[in-house]
N, CA, C, O and CB atoms as a CASP TS submission, in Angstrom:
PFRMAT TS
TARGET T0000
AUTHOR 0000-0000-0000
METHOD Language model
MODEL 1
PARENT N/A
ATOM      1  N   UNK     1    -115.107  45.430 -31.333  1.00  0.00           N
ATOM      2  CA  UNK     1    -114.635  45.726 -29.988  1.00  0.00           C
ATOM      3  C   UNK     1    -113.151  46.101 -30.047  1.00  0.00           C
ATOM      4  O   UNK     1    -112.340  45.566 -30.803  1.00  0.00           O
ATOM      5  CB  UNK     1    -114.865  44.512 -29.040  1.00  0.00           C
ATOM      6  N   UNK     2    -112.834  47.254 -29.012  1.00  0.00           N
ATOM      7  CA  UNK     2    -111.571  47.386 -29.047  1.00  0.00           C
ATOM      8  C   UNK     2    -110.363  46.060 -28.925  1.00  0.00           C
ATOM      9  O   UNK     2    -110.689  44.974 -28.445  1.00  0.00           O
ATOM     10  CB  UNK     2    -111.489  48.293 -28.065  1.00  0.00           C
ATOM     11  N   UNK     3    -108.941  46.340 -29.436  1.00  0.00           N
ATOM     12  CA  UNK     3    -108.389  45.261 -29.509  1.00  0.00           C
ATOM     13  C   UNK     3    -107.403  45.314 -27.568  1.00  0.00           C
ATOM     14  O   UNK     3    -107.261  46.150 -26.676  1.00  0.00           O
ATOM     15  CB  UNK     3    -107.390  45.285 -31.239  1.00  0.00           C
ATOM     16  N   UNK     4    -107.080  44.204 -27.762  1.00  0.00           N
ATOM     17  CA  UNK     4    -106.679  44.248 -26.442  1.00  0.00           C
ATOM     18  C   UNK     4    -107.498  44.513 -25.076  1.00  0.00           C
ATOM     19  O   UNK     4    -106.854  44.210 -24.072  1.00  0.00           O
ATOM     20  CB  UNK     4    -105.839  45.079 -26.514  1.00  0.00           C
ATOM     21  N   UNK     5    -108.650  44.963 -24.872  1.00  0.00           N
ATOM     22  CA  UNK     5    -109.516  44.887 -23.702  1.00  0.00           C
ATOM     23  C   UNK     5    -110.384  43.529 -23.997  1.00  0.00           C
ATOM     24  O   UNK     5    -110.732  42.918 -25.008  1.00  0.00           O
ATOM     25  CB  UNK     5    -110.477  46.320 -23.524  1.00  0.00           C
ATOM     26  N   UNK     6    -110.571  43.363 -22.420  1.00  0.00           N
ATOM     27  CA  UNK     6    -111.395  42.095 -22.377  1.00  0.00           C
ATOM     28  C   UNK     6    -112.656  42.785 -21.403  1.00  0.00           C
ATOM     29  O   UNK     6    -112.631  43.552 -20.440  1.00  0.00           O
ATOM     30  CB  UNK     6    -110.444  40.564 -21.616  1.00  0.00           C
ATOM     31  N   UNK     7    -113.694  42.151 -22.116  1.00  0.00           N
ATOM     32  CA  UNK     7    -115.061  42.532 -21.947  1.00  0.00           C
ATOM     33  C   UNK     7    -115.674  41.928 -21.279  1.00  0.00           C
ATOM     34  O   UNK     7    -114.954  41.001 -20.907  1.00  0.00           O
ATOM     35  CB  UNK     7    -115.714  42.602 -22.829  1.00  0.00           C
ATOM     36  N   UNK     8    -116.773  41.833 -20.778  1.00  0.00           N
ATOM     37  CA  UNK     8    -117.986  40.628 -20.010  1.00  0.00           C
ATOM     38  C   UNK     8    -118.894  40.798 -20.131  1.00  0.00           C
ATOM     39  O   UNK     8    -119.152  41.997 -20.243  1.00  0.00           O
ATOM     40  CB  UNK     8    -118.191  40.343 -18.750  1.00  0.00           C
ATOM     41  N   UNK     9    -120.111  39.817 -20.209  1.00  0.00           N
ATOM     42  CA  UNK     9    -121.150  40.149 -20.619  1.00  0.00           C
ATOM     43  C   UNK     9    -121.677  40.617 -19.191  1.00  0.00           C
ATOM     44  O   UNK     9    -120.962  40.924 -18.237  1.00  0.00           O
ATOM     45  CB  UNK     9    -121.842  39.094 -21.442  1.00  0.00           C
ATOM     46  N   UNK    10    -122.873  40.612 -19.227  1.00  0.00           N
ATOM     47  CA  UNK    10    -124.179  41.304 -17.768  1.00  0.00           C
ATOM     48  C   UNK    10    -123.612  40.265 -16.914  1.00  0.00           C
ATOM     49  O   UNK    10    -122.942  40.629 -15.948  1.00  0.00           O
ATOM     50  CB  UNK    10    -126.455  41.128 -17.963  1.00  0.00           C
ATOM     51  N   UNK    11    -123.781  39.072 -17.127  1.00  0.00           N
ATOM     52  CA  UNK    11    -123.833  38.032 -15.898  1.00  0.00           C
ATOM     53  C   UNK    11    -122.518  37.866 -15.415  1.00  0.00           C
ATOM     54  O   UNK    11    -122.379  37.816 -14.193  1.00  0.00           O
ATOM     55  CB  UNK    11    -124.399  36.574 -16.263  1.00  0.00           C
ATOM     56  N   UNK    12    -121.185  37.739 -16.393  1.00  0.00           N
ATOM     57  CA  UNK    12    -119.829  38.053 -15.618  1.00  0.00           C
ATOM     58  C   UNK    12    -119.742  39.448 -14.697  1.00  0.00           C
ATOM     59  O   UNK    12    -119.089  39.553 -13.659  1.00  0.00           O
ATOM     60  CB  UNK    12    -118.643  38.166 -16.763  1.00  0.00           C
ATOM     61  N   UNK    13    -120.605  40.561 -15.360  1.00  0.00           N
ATOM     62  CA  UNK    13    -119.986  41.551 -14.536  1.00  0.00           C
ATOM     63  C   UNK    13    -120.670  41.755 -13.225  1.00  0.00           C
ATOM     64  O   UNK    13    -120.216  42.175 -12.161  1.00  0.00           O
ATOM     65  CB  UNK    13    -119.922  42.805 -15.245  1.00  0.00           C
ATOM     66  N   UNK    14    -121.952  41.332 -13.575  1.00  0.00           N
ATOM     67  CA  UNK    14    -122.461  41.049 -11.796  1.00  0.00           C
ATOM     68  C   UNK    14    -122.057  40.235 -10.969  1.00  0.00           C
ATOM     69  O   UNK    14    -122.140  40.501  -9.769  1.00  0.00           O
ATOM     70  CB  UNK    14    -123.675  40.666 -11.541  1.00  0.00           C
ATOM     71  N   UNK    15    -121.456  38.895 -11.472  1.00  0.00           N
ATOM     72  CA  UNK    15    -120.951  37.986 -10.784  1.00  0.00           C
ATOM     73  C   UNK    15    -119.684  38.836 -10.264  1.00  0.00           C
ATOM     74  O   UNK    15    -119.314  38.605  -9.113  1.00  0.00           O
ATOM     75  CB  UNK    15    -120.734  36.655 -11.596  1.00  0.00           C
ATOM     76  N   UNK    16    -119.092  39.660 -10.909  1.00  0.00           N
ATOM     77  CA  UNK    16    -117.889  40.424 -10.277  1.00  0.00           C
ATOM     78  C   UNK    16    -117.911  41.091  -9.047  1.00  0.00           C
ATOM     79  O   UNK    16    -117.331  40.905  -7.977  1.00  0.00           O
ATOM     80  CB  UNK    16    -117.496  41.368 -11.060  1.00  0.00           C
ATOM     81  N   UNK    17    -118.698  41.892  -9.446  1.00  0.00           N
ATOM     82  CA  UNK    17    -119.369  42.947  -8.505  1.00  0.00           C
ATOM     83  C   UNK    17    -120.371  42.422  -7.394  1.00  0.00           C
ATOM     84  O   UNK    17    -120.367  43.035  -6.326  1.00  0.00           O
ATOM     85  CB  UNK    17    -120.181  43.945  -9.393  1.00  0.00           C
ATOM     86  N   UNK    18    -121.278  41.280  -7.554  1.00  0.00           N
ATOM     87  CA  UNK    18    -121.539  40.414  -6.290  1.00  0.00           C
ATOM     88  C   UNK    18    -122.998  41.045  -6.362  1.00  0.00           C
ATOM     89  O   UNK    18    -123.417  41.608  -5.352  1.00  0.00           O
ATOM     90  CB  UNK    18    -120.471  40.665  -4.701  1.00  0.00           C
ATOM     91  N   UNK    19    -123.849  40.978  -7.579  1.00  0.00           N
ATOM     92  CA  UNK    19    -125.302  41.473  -7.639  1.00  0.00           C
ATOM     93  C   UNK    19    -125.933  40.653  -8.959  1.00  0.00           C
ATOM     94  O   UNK    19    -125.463  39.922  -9.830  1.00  0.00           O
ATOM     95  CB  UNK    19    -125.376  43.292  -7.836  1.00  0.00           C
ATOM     96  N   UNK    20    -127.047  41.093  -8.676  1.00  0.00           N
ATOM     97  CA  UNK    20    -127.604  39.778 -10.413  1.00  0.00           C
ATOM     98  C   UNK    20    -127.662  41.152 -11.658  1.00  0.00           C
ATOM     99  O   UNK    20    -127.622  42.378 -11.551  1.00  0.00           O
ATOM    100  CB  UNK    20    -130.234  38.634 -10.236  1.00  0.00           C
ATOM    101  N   UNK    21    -127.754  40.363 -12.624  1.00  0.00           N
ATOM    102  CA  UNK    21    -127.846  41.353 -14.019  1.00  0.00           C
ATOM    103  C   UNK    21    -128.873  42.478 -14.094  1.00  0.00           C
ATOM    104  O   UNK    21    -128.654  43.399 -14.880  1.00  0.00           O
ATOM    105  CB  UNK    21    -128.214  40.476 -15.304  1.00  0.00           C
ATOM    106  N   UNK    22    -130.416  42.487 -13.044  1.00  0.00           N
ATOM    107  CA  UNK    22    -131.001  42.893 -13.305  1.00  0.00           C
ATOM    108  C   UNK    22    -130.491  44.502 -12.532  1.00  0.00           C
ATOM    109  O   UNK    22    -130.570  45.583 -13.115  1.00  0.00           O
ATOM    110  CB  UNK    22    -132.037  42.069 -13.202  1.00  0.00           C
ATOM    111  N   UNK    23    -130.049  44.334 -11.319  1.00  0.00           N
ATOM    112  CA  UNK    23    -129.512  45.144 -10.782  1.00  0.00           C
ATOM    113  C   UNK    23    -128.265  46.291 -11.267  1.00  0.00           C
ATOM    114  O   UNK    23    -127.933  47.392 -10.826  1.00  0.00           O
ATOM    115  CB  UNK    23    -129.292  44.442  -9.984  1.00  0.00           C
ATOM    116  N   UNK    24    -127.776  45.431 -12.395  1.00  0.00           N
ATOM    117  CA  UNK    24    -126.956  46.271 -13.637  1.00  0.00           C
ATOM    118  C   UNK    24    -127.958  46.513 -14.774  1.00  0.00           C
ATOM    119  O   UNK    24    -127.393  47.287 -15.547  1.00  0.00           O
ATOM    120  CB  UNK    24    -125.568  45.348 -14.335  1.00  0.00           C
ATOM    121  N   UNK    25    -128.911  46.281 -15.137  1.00  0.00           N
ATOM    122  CA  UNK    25    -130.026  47.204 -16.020  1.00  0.00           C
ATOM    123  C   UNK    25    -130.466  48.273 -15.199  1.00  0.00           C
ATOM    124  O   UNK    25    -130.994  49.181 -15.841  1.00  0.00           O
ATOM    125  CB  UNK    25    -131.414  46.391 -16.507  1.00  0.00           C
ATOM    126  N   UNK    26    -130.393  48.474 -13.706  1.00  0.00           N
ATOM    127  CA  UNK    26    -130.836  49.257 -12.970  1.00  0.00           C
ATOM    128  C   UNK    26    -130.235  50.403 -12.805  1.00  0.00           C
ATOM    129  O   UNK    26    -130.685  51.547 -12.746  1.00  0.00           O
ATOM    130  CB  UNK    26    -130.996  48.783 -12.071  1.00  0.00           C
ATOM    131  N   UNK    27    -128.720  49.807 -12.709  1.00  0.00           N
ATOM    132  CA  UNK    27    -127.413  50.724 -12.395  1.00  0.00           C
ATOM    133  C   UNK    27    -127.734  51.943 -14.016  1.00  0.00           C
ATOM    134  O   UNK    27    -127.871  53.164 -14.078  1.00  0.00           O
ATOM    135  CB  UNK    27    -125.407  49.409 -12.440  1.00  0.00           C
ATOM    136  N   UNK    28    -127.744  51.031 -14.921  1.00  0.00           N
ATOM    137  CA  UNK    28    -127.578  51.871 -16.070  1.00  0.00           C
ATOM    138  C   UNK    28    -128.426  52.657 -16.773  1.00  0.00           C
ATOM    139  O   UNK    28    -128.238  53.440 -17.705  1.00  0.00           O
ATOM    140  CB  UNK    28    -127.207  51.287 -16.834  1.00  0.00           C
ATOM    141  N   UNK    29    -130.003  52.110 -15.798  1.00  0.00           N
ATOM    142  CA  UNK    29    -131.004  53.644 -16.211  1.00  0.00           C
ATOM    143  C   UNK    29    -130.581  54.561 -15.038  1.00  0.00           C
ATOM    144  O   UNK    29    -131.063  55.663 -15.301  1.00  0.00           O
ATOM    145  CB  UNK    29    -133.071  53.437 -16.166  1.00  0.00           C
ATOM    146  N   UNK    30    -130.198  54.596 -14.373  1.00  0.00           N
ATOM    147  CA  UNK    30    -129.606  55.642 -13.188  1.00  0.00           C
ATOM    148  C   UNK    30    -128.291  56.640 -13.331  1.00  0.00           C
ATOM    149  O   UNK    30    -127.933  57.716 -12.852  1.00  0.00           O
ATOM    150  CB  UNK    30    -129.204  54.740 -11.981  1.00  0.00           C
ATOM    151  N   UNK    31    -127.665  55.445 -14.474  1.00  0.00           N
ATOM    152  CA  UNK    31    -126.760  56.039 -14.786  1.00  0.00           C
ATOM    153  C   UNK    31    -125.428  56.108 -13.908  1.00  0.00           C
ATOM    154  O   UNK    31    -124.713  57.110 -13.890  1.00  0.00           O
ATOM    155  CB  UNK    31    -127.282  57.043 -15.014  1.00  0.00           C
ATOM    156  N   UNK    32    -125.210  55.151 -13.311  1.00  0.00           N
ATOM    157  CA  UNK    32    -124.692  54.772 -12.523  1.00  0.00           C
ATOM    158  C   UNK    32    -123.399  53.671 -12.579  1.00  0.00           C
ATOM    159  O   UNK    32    -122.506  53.538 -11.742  1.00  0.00           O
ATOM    160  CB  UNK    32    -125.614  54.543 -11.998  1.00  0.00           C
ATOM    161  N   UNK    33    -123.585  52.977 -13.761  1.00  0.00           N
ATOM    162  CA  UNK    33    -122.597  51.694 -14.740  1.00  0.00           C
ATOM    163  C   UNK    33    -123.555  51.621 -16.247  1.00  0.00           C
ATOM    164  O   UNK    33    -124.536  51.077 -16.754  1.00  0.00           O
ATOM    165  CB  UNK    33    -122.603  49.590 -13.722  1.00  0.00           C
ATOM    166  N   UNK    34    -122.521  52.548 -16.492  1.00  0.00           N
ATOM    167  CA  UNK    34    -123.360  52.580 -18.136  1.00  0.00           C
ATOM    168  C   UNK    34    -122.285  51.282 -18.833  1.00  0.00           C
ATOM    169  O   UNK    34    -121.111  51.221 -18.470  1.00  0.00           O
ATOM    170  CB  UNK    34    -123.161  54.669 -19.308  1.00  0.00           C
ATOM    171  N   UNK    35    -122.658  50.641 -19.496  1.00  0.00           N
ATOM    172  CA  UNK    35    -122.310  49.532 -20.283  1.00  0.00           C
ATOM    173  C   UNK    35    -121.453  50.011 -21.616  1.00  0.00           C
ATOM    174  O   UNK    35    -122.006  50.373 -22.655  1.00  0.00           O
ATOM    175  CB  UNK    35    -123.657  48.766 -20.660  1.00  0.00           C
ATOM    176  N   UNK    36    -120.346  49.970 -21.473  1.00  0.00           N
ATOM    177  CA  UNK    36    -119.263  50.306 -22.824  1.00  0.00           C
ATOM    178  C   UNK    36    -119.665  50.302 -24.368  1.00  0.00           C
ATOM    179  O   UNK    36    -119.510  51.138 -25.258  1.00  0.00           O
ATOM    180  CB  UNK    36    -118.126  49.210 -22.833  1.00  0.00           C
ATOM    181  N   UNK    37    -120.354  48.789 -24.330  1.00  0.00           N
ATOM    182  CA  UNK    37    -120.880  48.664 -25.877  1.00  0.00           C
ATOM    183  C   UNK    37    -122.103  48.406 -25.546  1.00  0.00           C
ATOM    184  O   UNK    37    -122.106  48.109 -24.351  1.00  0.00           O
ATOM    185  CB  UNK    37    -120.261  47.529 -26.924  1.00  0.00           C
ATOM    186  N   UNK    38    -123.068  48.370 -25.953  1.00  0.00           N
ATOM    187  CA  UNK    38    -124.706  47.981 -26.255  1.00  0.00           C
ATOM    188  C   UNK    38    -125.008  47.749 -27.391  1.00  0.00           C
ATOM    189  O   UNK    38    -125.407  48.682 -28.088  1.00  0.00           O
ATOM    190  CB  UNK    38    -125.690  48.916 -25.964  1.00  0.00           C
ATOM    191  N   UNK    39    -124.872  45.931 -28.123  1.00  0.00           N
ATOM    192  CA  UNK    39    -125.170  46.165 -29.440  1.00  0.00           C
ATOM    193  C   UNK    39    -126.472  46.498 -29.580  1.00  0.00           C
ATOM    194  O   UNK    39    -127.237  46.735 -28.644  1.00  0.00           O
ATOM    195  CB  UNK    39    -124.872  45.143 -30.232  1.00  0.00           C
ATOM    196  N   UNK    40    -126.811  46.525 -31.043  1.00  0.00           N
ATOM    197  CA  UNK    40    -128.055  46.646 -31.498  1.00  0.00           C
ATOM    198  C   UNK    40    -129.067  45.962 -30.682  1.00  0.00           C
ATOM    199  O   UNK    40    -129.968  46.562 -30.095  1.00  0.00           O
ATOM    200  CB  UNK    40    -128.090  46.223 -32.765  1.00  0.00           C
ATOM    201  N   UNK    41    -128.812  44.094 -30.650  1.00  0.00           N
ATOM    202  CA  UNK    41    -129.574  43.337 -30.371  1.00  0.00           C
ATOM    203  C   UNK    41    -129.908  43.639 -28.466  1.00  0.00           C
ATOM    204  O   UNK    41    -130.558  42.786 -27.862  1.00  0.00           O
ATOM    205  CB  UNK    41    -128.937  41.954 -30.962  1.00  0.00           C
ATOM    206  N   UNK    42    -129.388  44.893 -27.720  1.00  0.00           N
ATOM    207  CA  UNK    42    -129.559  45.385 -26.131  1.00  0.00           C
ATOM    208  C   UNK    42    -128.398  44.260 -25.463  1.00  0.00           C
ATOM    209  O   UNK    42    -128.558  43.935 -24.286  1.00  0.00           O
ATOM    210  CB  UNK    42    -131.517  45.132 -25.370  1.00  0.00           C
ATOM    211  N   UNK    43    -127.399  43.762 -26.130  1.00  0.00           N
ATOM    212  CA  UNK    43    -126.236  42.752 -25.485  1.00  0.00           C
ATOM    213  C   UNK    43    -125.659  43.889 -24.582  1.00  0.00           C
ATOM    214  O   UNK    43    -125.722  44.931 -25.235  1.00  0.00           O
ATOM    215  CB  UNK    43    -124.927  41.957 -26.716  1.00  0.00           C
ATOM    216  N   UNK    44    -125.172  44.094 -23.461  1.00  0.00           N
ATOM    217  CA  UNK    44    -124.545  44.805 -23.137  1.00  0.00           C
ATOM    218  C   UNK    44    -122.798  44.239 -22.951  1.00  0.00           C
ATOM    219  O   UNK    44    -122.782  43.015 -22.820  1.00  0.00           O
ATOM    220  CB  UNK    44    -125.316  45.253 -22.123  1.00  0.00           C
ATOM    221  N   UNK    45    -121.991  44.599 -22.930  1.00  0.00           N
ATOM    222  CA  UNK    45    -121.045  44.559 -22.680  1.00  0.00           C
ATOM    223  C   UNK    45    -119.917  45.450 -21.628  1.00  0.00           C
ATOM    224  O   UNK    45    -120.144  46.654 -21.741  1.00  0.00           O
ATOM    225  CB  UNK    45    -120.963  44.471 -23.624  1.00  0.00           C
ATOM    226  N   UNK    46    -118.895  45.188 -20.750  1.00  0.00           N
ATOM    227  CA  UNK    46    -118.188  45.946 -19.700  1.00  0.00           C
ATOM    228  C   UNK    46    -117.247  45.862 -19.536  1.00  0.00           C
ATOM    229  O   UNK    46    -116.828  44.716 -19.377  1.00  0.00           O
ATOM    230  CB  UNK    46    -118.419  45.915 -18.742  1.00  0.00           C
ATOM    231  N   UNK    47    -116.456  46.795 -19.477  1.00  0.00           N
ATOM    232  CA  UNK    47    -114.159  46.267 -19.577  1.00  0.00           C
ATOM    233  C   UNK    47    -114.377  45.307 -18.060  1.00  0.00           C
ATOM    234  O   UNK    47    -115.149  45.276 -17.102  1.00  0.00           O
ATOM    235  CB  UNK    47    -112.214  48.504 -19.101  1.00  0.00           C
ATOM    236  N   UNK    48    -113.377  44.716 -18.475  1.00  0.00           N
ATOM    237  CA  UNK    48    -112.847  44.517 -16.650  1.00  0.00           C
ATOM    238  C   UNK    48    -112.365  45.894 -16.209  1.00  0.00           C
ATOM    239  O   UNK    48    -112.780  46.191 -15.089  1.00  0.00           O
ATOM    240  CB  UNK    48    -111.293  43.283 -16.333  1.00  0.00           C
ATOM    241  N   UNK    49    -111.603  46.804 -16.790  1.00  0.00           N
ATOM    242  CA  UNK    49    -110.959  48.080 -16.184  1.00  0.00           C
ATOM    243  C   UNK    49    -112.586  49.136 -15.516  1.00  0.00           C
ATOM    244  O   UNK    49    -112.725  49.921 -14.578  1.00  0.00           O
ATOM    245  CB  UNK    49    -109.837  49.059 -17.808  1.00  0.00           C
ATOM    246  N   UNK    50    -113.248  48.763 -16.261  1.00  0.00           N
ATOM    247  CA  UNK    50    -114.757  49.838 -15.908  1.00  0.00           C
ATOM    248  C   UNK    50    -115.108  49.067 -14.259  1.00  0.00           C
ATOM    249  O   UNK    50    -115.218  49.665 -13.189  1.00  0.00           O
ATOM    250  CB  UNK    50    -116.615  49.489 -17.496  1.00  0.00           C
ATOM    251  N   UNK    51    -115.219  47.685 -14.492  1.00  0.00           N
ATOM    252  CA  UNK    51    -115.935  46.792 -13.017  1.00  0.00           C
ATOM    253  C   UNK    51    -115.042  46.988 -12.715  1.00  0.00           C
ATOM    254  O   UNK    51    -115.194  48.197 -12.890  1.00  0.00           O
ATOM    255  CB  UNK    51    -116.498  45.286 -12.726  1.00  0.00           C
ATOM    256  N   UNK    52    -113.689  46.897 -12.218  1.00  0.00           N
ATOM    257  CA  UNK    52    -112.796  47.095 -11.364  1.00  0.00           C
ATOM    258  C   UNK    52    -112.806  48.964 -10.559  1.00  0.00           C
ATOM    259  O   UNK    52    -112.510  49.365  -9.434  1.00  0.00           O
ATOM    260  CB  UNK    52    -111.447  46.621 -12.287  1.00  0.00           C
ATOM    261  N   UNK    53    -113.238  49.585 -11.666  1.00  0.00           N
ATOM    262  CA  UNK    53    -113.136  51.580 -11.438  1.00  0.00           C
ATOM    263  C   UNK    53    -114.593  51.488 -10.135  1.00  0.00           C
ATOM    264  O   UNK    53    -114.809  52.106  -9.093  1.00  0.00           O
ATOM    265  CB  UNK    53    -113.816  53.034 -13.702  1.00  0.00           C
ATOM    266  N   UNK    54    -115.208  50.585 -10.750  1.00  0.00           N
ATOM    267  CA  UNK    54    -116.582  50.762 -10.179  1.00  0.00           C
ATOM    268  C   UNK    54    -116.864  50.148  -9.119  1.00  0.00           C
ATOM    269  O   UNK    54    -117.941  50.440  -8.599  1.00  0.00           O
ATOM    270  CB  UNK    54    -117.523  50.441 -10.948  1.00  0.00           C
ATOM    271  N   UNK    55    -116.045  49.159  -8.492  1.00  0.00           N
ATOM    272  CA  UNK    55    -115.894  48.195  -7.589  1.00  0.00           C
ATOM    273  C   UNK    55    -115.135  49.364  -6.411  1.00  0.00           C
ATOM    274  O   UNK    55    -115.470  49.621  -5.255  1.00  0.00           O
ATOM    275  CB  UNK    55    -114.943  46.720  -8.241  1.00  0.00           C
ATOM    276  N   UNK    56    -114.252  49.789  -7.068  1.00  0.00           N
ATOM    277  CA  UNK    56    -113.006  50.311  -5.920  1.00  0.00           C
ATOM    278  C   UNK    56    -113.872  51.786  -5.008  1.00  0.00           C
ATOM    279  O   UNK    56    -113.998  52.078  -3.819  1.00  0.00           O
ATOM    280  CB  UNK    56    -111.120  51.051  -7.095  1.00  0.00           C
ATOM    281  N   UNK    57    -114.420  52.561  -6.603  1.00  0.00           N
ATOM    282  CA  UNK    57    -115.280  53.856  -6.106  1.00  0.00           C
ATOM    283  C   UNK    57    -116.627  53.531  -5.647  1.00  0.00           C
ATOM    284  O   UNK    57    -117.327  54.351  -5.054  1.00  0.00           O
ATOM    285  CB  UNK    57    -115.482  54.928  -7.251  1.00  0.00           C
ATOM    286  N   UNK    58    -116.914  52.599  -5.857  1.00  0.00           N
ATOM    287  CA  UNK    58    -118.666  52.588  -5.628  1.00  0.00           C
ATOM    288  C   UNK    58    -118.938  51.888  -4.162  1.00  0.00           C
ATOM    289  O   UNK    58    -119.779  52.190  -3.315  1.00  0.00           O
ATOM    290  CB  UNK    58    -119.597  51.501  -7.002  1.00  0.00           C
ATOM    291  N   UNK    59    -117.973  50.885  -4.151  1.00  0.00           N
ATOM    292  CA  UNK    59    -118.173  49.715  -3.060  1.00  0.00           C
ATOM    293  C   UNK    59    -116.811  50.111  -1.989  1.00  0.00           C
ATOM    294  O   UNK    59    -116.802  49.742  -0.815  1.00  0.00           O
ATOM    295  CB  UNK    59    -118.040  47.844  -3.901  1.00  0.00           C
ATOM    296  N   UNK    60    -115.977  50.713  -2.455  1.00  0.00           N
ATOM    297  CA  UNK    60    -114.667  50.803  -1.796  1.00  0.00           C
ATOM    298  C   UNK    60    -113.988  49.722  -1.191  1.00  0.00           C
ATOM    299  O   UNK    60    -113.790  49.656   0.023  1.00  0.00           O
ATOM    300  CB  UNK    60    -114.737  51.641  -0.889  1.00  0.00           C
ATOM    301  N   UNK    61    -113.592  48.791  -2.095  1.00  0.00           N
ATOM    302  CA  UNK    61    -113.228  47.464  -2.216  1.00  0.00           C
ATOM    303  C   UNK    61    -112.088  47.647  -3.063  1.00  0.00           C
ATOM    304  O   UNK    61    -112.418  48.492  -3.895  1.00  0.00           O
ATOM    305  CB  UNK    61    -114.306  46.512  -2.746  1.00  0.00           C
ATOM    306  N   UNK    62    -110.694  47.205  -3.302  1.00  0.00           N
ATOM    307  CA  UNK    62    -109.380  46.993  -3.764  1.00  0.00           C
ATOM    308  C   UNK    62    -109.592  45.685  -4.494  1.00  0.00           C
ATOM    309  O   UNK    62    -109.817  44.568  -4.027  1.00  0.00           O
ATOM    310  CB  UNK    62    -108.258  46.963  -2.604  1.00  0.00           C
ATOM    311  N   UNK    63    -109.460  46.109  -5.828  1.00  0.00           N
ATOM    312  CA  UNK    63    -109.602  44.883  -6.722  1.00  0.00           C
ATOM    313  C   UNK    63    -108.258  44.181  -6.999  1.00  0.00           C
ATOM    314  O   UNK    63    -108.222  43.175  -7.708  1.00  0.00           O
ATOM    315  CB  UNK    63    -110.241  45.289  -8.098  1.00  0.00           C
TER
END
């Protein structure tokens, strides 16, 4: 992982954004919050800078 960004898994970033994880597997076959890293094992991972981009444009909410 890049150095200096901090990441979250599915359940931090829905808890961010105010939806459950499944609803971010949803976002990301839509294409809609694609997930930064995806290891091998389907872990997804998300900056805080991405949930915050996606919070402000999607929801129009000031993070």
């Amino acid at each position: 992982m890049a150095e200096g960004k901090k990441y979250l898994r599915i359940s931090e970033a829905a808890a961010m954004i105010g939806c459950s994880g499944q609803t971010l597997r949803n976002y990301q076959v839509k294409g809609l919050l694609v997930p930064e890293i995806i290891f091998e094992s389907g872990q997804r991972r998300y900056s805080v800078s991405q949930i915050e981009k996606f919070i402000q444009e999607k929801m129009g909410v000031k993070v």
